[in-house]
N, C-alpha and C positions, 0 to 999 in steps of 0.2 A: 743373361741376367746378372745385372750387380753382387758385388760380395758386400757383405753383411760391412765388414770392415769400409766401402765406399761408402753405403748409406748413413752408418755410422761409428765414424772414425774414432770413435773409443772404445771399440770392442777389439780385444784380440784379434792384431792381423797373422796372417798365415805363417811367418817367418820372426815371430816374434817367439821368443821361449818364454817359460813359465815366471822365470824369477827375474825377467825383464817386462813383463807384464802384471807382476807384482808391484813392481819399482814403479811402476806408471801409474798403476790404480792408488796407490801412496800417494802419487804428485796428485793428482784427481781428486782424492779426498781433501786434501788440503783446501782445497778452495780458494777463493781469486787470490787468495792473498798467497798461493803456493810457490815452494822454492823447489828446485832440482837438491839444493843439499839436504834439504829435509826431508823430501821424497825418500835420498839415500842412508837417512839414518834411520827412517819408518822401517825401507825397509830391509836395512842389516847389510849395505853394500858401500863401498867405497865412493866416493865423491866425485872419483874421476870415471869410475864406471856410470854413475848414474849422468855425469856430463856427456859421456861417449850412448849410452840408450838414448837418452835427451835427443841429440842429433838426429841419430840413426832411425828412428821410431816417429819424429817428429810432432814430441810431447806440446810444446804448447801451439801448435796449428788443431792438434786433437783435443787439448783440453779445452781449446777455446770454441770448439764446436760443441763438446760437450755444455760449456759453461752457457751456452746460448739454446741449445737445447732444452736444458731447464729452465731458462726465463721464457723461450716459448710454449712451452708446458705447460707452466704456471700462468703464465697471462691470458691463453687456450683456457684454461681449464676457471678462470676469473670469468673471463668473457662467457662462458657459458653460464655458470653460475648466475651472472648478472642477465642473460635475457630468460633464464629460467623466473627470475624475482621476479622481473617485468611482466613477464604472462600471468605470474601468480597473481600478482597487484592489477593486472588489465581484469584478469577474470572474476579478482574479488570486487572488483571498483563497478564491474558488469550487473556481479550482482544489487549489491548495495543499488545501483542504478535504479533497477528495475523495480524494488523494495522499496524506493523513496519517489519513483512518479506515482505507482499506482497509491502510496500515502497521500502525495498531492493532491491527484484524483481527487481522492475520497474530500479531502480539506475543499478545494474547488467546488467537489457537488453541495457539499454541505455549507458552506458559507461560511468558514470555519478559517480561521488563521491557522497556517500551520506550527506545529509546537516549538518551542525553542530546541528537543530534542531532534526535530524533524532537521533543523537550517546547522548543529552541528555534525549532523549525520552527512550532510548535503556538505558541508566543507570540508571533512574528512575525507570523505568519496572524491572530493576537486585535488586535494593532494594528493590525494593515493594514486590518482591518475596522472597527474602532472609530475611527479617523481618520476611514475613509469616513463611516461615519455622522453624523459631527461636519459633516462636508461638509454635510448637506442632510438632516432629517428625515422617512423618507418610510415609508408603510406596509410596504414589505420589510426593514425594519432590525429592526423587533418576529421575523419571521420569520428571519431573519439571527442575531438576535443569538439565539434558542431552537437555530438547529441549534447556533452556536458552546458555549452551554449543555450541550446534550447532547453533544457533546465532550468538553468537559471534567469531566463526569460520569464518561466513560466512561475517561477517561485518570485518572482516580482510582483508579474501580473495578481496573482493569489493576494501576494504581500496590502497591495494599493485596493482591491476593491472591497 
């Protein structure tokens, strides 16, 4: 089994002391823009000590894993976010869907133009869906975007007779 320190090389390795592991979470904090002198004045040690951990420890091979660790984190954790919206916006766009054929319906049986709130309900519902799909490509959007199709088919048909 891997040591923690493989997985990820910014945790305390085995042979690293306290207050050289100090010196290191210093450089760490500093961020992209960190220096080893600054590390050493963070954290209360000599310059040439913090040059001599530097090497020995192999500060920025570890930071720069850690520094990528965070951006795949955060872009993880975007990218989820974003197909989270997606489904929220498929399933609200589902409903509304379903809310404005069976209005159609009724407009169709009746002979009835449908309302001018009807046709911005109806483009609303075309965005909300067509943003999703911009969200992530994915085999229901072909399906999605045909029913949205025959909507707006039908909202024509209504429209002309």
């Amino acid at each position: 089994m891997p040591e923690p320190s493989d997985l990820y090389p910014w945790v305390r390795r085995e042979r690293e002391r306290g207050q050289a592991y100090a010196a290191f979470q210093e450089y760490l904090r500093q961020g992209p823009r960190r220096t080893v002198r600054a590390a050493a004045e963070a954290a209360g040690i000599s310059a040439d000590s913090a040059y001599d951990l530097s090497k020995r420890h192999d500060w920025g091979a570890r930071a720069t894993a850690y520094d990528q660790h965070l951006a795949s984190a955060a872009t993880d954790g975007l990218a989820s976010q974003m197909a989270s919206a997606r489904d929220d916006n498929l399933t609200l766009a589902s409903k509304l869907r379903g809310h404005l054929s069976d209005q159609l319906d009724q407009c169709i049986a009746q002979r009835d133009d449908p309302t001018v709130r009807w046709s911005q309900a109806l483009a609303a519902m075309v965005r909300l869906e067509e943003h999703a799909f911009r969200l992530k490509d994915d085999p229901k959007a072909s399906a999605a975007r045909d029913r949205v199709q025959t909507l707006l088919e039908r909202f024509e048909k209504a429209s002309n007779t």
